[in-house]
KOLDREN-741577 format. One record per residue: residue number from 1; x, y negated, z negated of N, C-alpha, C in turn; residue in three letters. Coordinates in steps of 0.02 Angstrom, whole numbers, plus 50000, padded with zeros to 5 digits. Each point is the difference from the previous one (the first is absolute). Layout:
REM KOLDREN-741577
(timar NUM; (X; Y; Z); (X; Y; Z); (X; Y; Z); ala)
...
REM end
This chain:
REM KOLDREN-741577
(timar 1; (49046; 49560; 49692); (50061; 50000; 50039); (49994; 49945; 50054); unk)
(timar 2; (50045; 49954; 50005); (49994; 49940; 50056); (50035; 50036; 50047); unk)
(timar 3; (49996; 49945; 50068); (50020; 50030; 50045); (50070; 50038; 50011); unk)
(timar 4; (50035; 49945; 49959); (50075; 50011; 50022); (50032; 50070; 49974); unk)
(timar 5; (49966; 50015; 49962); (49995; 50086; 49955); (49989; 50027; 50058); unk)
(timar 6; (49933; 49995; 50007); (49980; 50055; 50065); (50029; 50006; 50075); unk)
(timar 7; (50047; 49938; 50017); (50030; 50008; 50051); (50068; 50038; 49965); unk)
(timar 8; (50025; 50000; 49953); (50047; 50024; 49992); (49994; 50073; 49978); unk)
(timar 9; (49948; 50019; 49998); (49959; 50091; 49997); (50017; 50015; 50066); unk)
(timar 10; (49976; 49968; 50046); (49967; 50032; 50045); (50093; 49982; 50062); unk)
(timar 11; (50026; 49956; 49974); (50071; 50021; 50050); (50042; 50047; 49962); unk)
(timar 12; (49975; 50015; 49940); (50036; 50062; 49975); (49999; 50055; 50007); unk)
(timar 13; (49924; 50006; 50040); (49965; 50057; 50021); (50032; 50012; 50074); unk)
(timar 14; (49993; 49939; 50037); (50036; 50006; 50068); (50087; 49996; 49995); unk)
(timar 15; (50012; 49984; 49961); (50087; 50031; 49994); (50023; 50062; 49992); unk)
(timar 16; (49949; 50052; 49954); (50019; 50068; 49983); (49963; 50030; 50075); unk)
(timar 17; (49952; 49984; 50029); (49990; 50024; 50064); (50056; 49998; 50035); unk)
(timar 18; (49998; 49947; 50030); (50069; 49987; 50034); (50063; 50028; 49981); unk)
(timar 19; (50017; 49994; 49960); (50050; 50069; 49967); (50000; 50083; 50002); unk)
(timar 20; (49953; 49984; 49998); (49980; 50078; 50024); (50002; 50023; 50078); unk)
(timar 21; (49981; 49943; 50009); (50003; 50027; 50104); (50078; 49965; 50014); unk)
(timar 22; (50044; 50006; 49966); (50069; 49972; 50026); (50005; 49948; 50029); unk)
(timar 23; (49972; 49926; 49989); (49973; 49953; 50009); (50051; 49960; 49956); unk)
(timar 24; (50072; 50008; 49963); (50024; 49974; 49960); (49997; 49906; 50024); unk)
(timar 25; (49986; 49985; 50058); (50030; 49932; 50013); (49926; 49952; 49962); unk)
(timar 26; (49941; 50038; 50029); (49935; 49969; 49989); (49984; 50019; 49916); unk)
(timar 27; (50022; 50043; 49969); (49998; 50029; 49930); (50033; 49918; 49964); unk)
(timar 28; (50066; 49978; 50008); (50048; 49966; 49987); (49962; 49939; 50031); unk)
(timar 29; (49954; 49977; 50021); (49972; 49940; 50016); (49932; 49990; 49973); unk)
(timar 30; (49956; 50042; 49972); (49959; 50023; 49937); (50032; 49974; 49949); unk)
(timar 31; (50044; 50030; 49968); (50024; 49982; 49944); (50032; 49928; 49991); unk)
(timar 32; (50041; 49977; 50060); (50014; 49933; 49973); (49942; 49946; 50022); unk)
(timar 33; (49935; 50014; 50023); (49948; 49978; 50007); (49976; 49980; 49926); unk)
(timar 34; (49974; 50067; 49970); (49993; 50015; 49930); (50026; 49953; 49948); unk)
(timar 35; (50075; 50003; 50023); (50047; 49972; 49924); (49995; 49944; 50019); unk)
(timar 36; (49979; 49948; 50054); (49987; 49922; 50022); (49928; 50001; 49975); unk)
(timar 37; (49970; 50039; 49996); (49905; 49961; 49985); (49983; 49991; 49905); unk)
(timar 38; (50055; 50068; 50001); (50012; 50010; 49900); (50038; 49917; 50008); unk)
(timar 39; (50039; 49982; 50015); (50058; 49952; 49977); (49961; 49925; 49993); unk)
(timar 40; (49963; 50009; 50064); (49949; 49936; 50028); (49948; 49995; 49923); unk)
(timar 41; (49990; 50041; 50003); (49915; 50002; 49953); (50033; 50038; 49926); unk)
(timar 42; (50047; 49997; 49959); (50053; 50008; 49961); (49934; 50054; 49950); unk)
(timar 43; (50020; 50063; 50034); (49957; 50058; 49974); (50074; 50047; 50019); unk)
(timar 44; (49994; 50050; 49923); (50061; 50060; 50021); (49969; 50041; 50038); unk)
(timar 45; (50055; 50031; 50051); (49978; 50079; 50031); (49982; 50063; 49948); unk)
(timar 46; (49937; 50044; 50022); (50002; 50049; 49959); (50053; 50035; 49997); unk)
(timar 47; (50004; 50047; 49952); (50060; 50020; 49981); (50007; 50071; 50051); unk)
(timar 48; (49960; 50008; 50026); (50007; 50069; 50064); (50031; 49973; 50038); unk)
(timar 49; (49970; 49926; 50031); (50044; 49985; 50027); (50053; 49991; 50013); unk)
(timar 50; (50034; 49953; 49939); (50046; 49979; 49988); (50064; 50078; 49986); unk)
(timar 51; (49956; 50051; 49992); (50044; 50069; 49974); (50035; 50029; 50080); unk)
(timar 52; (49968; 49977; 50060); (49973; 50040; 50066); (50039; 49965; 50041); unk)
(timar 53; (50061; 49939; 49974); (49986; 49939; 50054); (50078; 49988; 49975); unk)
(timar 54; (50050; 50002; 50049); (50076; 49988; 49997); (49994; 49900; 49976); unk)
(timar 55; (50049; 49965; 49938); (49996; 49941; 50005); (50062; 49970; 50025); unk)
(timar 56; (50039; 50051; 50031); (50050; 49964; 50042); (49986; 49996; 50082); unk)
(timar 57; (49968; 50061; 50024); (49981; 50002; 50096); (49938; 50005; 49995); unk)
(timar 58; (49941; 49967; 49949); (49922; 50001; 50006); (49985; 50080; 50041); unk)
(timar 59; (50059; 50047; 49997); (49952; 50067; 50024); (49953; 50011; 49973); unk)
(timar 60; (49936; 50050; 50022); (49968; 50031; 49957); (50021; 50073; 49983); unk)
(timar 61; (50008; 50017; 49948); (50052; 50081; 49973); (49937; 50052; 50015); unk)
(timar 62; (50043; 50040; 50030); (49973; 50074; 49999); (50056; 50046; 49992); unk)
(timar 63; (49983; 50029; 49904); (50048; 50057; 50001); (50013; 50045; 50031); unk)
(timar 64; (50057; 50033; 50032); (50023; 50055; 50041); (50019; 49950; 50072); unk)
(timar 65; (49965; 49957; 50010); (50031; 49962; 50054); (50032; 49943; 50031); unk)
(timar 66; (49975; 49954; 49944); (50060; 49940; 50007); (50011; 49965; 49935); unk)
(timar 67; (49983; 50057; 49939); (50013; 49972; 49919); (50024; 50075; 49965); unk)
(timar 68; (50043; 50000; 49958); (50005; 50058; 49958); (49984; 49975; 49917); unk)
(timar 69; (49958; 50054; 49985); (49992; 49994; 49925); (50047; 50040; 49959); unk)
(timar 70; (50031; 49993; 49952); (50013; 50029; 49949); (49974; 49981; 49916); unk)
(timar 71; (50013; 50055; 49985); (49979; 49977; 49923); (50077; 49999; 49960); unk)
(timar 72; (50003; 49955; 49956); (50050; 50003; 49943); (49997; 49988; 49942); unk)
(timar 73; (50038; 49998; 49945); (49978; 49989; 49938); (49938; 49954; 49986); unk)
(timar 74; (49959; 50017; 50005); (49942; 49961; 49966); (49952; 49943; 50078); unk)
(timar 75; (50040; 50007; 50033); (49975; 49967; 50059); (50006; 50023; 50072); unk)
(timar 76; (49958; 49996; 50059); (50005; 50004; 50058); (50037; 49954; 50052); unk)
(timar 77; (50057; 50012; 50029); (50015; 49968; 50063); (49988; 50000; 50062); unk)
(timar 78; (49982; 49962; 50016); (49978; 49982; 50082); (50065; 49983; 50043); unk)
(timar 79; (50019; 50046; 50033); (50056; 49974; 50049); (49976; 49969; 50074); unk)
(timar 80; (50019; 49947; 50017); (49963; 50006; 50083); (50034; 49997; 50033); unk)
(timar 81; (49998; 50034; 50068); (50059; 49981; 50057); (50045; 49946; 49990); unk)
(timar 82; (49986; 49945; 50014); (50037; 49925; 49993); (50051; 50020; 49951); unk)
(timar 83; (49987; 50041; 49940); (50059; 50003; 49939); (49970; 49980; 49959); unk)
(timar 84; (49962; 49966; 49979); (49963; 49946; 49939); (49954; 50064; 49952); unk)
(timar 85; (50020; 49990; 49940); (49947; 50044; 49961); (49962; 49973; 49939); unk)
(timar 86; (49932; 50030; 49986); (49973; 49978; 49949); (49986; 50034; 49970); unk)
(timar 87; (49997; 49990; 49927); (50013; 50046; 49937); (49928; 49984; 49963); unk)
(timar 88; (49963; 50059; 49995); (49943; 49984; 49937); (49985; 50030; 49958); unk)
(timar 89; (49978; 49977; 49946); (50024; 50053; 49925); (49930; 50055; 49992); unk)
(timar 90; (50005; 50059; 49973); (49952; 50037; 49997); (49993; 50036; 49939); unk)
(timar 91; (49965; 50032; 49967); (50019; 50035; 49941); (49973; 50086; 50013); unk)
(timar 92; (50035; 50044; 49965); (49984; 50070; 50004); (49954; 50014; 49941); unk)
REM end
């Protein structure tokens, strides 16, 4: 793992902190930290990430509080505050 992996672990780690302590502004400056060092050093975000992480207001989602999940035919939606949702397919 080169660096730019491991910096992008470890602000992923400090974004869900920060999210957790209601920290949404510093959560949201993690992540677009993140999506600039992936972009720089042209490596994708893991996919937790990328599952955890609004791509319209760089929030970081926490269901019940500023993302709703639902499930629907065959896939999960992510709603986030902002309005923006993302859809990912799943199987039963």
């Amino acid at each position: 793992m080169d660096v730019a992996a491991e910096r992008i672990d470890r602000l992923h780690d400090l974004a869900r902190a920060a999210a957790a302590a209601d920290d949404d502004d510093r959560a949201r400056e993690y992540v677009r930290l993140a999506r600039r060092i992936a972009e720089r050093n042209r490596l994708t975000l893991p996919r937790s990430f990328r599952r955890f992480t609004c791509d319209s207001c760089d929030s970081y989602l926490r269901p019940g509080k500023n993302a709703r999940v639902r499930l629907q035919d065959g896939h999960v939606v992510v709603s986030c505050d902002c309005g923006s949702h993302a859809r990912y397919p799943y199987e039963t």
